[in-house]
SEGU-154621 format. One line per field, with one value per residue: x, y, z of N, C-alpha, C in turn; residue in three letters. Coordinates in steps of 0.02 Angstrom, whole numbers. Example, Ala and Ser with C-alpha at 12.3 -4.5 7.8 and 13.67 -1.06 7.14 Angstrom:
nX [660/642] $
nY [-284/-112] $
nZ [390/354] $
caX [615/684] $
caY [-225/-53] $
caZ [390/357] $
cX [660/645] $
cY [-165/2] $
cZ [390/394] $
res [ala/ser] $
This chain:
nX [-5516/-5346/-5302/-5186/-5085/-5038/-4908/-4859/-4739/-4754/-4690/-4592/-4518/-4545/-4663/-4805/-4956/-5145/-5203/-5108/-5121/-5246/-5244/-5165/-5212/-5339/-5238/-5204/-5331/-5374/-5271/-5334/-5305/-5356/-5334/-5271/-5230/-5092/-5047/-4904/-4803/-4634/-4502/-4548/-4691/-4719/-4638/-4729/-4842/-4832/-4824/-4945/-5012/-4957/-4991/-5125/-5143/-5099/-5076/-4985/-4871/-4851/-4712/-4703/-4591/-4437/-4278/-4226/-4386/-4417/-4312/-4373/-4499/-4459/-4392/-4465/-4551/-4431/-4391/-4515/-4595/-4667/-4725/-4657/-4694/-4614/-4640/-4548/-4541/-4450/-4281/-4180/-4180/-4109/-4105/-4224/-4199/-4087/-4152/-4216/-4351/-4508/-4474/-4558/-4725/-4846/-4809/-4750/-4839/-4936/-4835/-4845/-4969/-4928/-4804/-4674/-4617/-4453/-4322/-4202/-4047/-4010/-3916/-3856/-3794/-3760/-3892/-3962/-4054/-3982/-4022/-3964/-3827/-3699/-3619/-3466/-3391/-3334/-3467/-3575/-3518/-3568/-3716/-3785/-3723/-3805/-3923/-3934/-3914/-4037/-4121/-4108/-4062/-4147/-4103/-4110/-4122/-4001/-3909/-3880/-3804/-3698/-3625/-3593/-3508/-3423/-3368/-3325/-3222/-3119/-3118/-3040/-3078/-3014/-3029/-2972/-3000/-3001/-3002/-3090/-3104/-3143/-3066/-2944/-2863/-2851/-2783/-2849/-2809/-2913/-3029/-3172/-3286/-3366/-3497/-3569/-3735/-3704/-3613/-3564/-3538/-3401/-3326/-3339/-3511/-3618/-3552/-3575/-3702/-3781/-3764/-3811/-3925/-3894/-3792/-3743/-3664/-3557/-3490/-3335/-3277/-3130/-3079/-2942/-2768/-2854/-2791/-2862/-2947/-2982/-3032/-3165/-3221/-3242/-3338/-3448/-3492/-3519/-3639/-3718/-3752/-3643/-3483/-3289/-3176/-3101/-2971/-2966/-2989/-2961/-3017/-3142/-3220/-3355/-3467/-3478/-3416/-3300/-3301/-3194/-3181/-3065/-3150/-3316/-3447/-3473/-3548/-3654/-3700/-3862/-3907/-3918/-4011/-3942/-3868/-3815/-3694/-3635/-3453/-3413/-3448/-3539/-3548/-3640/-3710/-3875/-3941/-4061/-4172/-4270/-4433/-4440/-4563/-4543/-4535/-4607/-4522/-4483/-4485/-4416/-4295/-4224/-4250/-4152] $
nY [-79/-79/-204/-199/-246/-129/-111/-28/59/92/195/256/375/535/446/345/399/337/436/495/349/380/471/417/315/373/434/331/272/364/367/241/128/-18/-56/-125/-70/-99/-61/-79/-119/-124/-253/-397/-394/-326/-406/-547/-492/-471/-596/-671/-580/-625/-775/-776/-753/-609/-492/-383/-302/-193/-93/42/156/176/112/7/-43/-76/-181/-279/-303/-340/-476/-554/-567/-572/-703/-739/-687/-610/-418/-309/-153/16/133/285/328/344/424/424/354/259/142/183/303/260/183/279/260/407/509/614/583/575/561/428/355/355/284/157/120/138/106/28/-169/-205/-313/-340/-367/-431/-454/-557/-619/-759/-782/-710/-549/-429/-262/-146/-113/-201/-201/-228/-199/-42/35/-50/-70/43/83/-8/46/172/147/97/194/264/208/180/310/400/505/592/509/569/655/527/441/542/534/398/378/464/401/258/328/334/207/164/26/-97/-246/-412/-488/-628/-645/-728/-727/-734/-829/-825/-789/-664/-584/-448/-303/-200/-52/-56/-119/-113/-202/-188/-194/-228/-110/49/223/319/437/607/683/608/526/380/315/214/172/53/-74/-218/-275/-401/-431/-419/-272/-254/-161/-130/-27/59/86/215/364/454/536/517/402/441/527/417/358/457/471/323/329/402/345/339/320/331/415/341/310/283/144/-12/-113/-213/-333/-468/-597/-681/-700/-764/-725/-733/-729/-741/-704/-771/-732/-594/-436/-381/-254/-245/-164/-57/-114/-197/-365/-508/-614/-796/-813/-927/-787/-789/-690/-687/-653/-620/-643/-529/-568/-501/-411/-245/-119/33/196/234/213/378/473/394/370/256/217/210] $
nZ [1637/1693/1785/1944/2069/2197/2322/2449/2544/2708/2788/2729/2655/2700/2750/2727/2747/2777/2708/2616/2554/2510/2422/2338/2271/2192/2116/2037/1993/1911/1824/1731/1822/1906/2065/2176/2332/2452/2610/2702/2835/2871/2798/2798/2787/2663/2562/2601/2556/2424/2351/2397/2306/2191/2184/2177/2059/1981/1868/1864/1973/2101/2158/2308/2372/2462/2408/2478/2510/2377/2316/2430/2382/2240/2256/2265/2139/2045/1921/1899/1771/1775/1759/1851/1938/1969/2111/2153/2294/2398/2488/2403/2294/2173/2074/2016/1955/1880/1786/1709/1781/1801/1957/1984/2074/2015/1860/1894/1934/1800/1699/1768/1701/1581/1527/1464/1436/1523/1531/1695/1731/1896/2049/2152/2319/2423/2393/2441/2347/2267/2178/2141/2223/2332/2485/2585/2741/2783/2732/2769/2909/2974/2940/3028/3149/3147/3123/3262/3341/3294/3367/3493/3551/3496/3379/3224/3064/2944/3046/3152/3047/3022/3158/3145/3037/3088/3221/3153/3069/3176/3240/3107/3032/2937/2817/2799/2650/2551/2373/2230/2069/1891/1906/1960/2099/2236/2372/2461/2581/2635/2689/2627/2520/2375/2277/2127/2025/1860/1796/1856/1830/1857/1834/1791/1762/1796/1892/2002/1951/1832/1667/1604/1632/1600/1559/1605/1709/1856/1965/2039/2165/2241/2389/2383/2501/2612/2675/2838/2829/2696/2704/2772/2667/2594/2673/2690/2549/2538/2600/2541/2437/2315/2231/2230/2146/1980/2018/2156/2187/2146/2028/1960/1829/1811/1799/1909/2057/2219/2367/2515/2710/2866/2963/3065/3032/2946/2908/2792/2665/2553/2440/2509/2642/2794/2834/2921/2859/2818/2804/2648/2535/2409/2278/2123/1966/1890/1756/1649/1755/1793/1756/1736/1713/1616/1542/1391/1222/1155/1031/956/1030/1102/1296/1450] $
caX [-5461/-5289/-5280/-5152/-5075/-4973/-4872/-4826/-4709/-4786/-4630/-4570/-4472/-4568/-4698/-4872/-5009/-5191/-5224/-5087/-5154/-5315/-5230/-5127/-5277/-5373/-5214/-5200/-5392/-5377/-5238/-5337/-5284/-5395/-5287/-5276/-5153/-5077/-5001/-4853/-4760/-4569/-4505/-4580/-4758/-4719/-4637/-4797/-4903/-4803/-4808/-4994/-5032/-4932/-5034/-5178/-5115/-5068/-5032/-4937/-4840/-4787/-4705/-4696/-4550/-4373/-4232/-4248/-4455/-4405/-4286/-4407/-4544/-4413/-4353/-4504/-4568/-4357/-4413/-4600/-4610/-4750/-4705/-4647/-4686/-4611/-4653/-4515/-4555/-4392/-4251/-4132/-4216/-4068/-4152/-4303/-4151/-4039/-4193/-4246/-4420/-4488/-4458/-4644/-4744/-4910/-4786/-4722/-4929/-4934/-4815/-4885/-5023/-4916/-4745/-4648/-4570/-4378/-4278/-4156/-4014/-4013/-3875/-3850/-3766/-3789/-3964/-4003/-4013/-3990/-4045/-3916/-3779/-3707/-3559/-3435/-3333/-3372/-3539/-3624/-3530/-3597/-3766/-3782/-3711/-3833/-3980/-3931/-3927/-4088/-4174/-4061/-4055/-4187/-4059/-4144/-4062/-3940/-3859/-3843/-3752/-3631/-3605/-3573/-3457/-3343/-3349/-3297/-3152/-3074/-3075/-3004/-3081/-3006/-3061/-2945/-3000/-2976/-3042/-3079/-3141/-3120/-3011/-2904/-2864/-2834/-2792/-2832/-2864/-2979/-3097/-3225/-3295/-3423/-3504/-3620/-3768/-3657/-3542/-3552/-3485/-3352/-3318/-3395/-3543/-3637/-3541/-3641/-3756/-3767/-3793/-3860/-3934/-3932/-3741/-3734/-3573/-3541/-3424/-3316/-3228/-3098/-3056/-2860/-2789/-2866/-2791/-2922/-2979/-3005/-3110/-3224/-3242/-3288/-3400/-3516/-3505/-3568/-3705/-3774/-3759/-3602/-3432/-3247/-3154/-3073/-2892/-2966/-3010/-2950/-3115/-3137/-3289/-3366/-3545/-3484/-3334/-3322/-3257/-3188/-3116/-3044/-3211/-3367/-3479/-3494/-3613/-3653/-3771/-3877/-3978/-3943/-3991/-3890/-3888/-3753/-3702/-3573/-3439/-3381/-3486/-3537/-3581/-3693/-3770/-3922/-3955/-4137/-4210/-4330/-4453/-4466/-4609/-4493/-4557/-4593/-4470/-4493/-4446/-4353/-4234/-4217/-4239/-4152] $
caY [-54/-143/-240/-195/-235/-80/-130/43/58/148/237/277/454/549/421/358/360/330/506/480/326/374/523/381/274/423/439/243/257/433/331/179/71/-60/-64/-158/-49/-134/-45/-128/-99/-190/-294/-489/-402/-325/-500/-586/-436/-490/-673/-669/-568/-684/-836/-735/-715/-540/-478/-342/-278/-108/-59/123/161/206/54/-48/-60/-96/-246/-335/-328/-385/-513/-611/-539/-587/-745/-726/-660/-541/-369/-240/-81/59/205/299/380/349/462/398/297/213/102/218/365/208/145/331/307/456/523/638/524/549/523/368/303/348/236/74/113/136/70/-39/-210/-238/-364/-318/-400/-433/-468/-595/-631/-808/-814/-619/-505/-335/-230/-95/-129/-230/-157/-239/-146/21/49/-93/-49/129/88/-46/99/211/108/92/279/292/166/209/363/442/528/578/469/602/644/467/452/567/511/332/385/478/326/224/356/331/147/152/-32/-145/-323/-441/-547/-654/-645/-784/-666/-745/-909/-802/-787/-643/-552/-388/-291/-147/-37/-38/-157/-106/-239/-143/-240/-186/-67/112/276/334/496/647/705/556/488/336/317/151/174/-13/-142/-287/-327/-477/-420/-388/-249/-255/-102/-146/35/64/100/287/414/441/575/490/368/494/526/341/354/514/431/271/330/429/302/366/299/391/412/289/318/264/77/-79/-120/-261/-341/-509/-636/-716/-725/-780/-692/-770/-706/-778/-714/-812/-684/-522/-379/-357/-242/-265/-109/-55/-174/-255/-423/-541/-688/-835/-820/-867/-737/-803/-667/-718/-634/-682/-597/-523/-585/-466/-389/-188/-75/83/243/205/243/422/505/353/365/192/237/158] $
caZ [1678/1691/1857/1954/2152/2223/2393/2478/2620/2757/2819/2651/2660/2767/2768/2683/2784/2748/2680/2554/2518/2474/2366/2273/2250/2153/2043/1996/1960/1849/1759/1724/1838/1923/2112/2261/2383/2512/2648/2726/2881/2843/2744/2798/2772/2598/2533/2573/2510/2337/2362/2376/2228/2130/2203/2161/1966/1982/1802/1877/2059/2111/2239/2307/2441/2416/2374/2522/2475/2290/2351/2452/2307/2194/2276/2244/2069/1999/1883/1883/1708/1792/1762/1909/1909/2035/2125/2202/2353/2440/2491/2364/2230/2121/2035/1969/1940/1835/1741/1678/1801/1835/2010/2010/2089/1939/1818/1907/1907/1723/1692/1766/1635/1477/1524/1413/1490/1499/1575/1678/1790/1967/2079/2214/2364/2473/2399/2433/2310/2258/2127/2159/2250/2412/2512/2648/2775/2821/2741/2844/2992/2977/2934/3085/3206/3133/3167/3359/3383/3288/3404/3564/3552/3445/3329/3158/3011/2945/3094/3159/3020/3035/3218/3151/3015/3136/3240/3097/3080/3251/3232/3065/3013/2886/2831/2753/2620/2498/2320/2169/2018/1836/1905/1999/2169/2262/2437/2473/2628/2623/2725/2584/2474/2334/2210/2094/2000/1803/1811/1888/1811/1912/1832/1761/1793/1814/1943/2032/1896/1780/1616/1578/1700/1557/1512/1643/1761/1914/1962/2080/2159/2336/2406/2397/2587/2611/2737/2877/2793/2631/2713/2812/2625/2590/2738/2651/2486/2529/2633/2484/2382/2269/2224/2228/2089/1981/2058/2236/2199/2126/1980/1914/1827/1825/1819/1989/2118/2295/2453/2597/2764/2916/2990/3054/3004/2910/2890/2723/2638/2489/2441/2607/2715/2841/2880/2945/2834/2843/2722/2597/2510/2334/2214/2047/1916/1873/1713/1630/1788/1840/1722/1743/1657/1596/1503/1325/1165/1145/996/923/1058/1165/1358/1485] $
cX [-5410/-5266/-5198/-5128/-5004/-4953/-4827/-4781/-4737/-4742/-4580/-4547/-4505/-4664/-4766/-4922/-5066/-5218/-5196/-5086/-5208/-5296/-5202/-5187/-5313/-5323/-5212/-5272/-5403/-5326/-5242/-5320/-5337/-5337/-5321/-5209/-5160/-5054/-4958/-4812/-4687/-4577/-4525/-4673/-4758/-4703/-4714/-4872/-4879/-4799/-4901/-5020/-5001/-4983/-5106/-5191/-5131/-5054/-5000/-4947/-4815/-4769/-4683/-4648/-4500/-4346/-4232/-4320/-4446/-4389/-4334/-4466/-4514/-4415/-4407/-4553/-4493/-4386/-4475/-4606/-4662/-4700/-4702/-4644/-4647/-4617/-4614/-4537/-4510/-4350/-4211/-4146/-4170/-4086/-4203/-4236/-4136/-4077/-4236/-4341/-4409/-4501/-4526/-4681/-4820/-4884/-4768/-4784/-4940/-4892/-4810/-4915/-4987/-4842/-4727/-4608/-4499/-4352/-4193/-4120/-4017/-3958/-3881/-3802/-3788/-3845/-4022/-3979/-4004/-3993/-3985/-3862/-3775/-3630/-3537/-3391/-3360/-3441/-3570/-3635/-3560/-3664/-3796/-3786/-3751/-3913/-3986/-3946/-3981/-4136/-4149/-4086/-4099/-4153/-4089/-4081/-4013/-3885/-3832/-3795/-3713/-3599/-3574/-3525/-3414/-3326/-3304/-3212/-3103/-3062/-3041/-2974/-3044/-3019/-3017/-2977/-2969/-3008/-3049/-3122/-3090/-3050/-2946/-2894/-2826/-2838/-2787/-2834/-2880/-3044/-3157/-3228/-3354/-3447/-3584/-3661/-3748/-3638/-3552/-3519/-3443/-3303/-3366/-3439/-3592/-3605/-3583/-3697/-3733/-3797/-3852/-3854/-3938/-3862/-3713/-3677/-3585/-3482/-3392/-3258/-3211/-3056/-2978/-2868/-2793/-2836/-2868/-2965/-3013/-3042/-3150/-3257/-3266/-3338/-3472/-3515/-3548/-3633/-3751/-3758/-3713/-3541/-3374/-3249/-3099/-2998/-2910/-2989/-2976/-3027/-3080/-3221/-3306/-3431/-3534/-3402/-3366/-3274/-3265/-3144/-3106/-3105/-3270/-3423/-3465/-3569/-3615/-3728/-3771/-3925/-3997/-3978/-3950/-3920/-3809/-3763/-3644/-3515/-3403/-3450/-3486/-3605/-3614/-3731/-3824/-3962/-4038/-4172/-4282/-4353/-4486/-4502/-4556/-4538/-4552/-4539/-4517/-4448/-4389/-4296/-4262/-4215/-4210/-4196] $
cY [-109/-149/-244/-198/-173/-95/-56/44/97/208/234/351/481/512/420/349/352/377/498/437/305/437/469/330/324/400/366/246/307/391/251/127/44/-80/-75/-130/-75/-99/-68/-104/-158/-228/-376/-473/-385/-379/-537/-549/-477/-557/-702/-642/-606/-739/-823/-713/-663/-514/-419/-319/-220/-107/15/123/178/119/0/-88/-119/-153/-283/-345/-365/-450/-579/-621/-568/-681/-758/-719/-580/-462/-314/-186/-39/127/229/338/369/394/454/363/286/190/140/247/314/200/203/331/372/461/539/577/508/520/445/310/289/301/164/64/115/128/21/-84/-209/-293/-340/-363/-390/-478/-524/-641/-701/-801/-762/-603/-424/-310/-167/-119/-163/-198/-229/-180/-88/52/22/-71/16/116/56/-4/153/201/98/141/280/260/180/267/425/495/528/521/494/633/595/444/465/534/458/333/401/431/285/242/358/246/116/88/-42/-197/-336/-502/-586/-676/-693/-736/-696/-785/-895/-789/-725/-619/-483/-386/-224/-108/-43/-70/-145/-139/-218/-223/-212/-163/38/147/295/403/532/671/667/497/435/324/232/176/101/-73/-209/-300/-373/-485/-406/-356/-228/-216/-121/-67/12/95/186/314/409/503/571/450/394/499/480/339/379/477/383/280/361/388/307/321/368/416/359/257/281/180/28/-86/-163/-293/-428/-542/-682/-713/-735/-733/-712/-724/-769/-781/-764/-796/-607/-496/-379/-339/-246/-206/-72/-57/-210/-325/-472/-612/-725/-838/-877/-839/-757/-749/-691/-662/-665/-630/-614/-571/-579/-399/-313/-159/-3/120/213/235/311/464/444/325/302/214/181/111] $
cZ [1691/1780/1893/2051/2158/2298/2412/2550/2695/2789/2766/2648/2700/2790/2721/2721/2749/2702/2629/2527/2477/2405/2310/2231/2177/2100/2008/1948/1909/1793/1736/1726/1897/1999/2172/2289/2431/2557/2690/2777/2897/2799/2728/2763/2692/2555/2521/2564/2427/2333/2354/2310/2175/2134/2178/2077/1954/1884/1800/1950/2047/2157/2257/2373/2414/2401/2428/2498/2409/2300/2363/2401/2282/2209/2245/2181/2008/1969/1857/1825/1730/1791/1825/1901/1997/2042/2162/2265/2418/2451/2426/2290/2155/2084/1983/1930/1858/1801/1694/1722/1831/1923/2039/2008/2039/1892/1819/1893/1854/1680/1715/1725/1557/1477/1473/1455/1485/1545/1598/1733/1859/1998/2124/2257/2398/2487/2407/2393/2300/2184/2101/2163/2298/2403/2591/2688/2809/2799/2789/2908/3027/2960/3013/3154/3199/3167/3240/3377/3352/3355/3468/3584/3519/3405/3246/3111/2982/3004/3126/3124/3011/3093/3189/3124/3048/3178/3223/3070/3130/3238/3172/3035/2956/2872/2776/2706/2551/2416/2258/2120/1949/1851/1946/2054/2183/2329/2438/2559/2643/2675/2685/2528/2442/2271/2185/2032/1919/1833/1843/1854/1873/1886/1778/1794/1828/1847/1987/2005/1871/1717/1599/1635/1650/1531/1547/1659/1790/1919/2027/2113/2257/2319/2420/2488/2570/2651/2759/2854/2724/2659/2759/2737/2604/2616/2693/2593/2491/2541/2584/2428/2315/2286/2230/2152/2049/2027/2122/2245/2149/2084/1916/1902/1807/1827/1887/2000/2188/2333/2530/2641/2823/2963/2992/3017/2964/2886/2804/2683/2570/2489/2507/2667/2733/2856/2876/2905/2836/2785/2683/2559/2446/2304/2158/2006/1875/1811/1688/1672/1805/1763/1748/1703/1665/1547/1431/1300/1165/1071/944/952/1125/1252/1377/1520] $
res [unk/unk/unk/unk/unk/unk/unk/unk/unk/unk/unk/unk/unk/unk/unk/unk/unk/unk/unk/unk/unk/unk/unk/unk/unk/unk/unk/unk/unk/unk/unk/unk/unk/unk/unk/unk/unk/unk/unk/unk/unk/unk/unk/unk/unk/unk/unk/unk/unk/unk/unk/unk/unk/unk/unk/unk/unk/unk/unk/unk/unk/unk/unk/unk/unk/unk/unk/unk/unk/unk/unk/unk/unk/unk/unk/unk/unk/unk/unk/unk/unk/unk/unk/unk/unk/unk/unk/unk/unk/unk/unk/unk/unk/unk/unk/unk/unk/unk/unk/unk/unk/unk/unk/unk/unk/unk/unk/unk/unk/unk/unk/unk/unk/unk/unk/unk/unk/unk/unk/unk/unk/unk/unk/unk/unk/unk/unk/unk/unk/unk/unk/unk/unk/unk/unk/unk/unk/unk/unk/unk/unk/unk/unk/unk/unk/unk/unk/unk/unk/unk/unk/unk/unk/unk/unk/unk/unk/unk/unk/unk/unk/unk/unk/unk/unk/unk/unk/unk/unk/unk/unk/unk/unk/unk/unk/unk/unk/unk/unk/unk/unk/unk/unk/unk/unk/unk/unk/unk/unk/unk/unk/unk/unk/unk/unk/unk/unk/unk/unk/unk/unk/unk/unk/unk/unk/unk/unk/unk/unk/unk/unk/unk/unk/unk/unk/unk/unk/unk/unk/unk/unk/unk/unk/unk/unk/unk/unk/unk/unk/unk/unk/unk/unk/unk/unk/unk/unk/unk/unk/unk/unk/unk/unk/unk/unk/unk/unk/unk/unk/unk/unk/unk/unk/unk/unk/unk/unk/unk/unk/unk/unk/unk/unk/unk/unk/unk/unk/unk/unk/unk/unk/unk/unk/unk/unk/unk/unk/unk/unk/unk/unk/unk/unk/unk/unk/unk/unk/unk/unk/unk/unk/unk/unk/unk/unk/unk/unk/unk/unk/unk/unk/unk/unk/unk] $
């Protein structure tokens, strides 16, 4: 049996408790896998869930949760060589969606066991990174204000949401900064700043999608100024994890730039999480970092 550590979030979409981790256990062991599950409550205990199994010579990590989860695995699996596997069981799951895993959570087991490796890029910010995306401006400040009313106020997570966005629409933020991207210097200023790990479709049907996590750019989309109605629209977009349309941003692409403001701090999420950092904000790509297991070739045809 092929030895394997799985790191589960415990409060993972509507949650994993022990019950569903004795159901996931079964399937690891029906699909010949040899597993130590961890259960993890946040993200300092999952880190050194994945920090140990490395120390431990791990010859493979999963992690099961939505894109936050994924992240903090990552974070410490990105140079390892050791292969990551994931299980979505998040609301949102980017990453699995982008990389063709599947979503059903047997299929997702079945593929720790007969995955193929790839290498794919990973983003990073002042040392954090992201797998996905990071956002300034009004995502943050809307996720941030979201989190208060959940913990304040006991407000489920989609309606806090909304609350925060309309918020967000009355004070009708902007942040000025200043941009260096390919030797160039510029100033915008912008409610909404989105730097995607590659490049993002931005029309069609596959809007918010990536085709390929492996051509070593960062892309960088500053929201034109919206009516307040266009950024209510920013608001719902970001929060589900989607872009506009090309017309509504400035996009440009890039393996590193910096961003400075007049500010001491800024919010800025990565895979949405918040956390406050000093800027200037130095982007990096840090290409075929992080080694994902991905559905085999089927049919001849290359998966993402």
């Amino acid at each position: 049996m092929n030895p394997v550590t799985v790191i589960v979030n415990a409060g993972a979409g509507t949650g994993h408790d022990e019950a569903a981790c004795d159901a996931l256990r079964t399937q690891l062991t029906d699909a010949g896998l040899d597993a130590e599950l961890v259960r993890a409550d946040g993200g300092d205990q999952m880190i050194g869930a994945a920090r140990r199994a490395l120390e431990q010579g791990a010859r493979l990590v999963a992690a099961g949760g939505g894109d936050g989860t994924i992240n903090a695995v990552a974070s410490v699996m990105v140079d390892s060589g050791v292969p990551f596997g994931v299980l979505p069981l998040g609301t949102l799951n980017h990453f699995a969606k982008d990389l063709g895993i599947p979503l059903d959570l047997g299929a997702a087991v079945r593929n720790l066991a007969t995955g193929r490796p790839v290498q794919v890029d990973v983003g990073e910010v002042n040392g954090r990174i992201f797998l996905n995306n990071s956002s300034l401006g009004l995502y943050p400040d809307i996720v941030r204000d979201r989190e208060k009313q959940q913990r304040r106020l006991g407000r489920g997570k989609w309606p806090a949401a909304a609350w925060a966005a309309l918020a967000a629409l009355r004070r009708y933020p902007f942040l000025s900064m200043r941009l260096t991207v390919n030797g160039e210097r510029l100033a915008r200023r912008t409610p909404f700043v989105f730097i995607g790990n590659n490049a993002y479709t931005m029309q069609g049907l596959a809007i918010g999608e990536r085709a390929r996590l492996d051509e070593g750019v960062l892309s960088l989309y500053v929201a034109q100024h919206p009516t307040r109605l266009g950024l209510l629209r920013f608001a719902f977009d970001a929060l589900l994890g989607r872009l506009g349309q090309e017309r509504d941003f400035d996009v440009l692409t890039a393996p590193e730039f910096d961003i400075d403001t007049h500010r001491h701090r800024l919010l800025v999420a990565t895979d949405g999480e918040v956390t406050e950092m000093h800027p200037p904000l130095r982007y990096r790509m840090r290409p075929g970092a992080l080694t994902v297991l991905v559905p085999p070739v089927e049919n001849g045809v290359n998966q993402p």
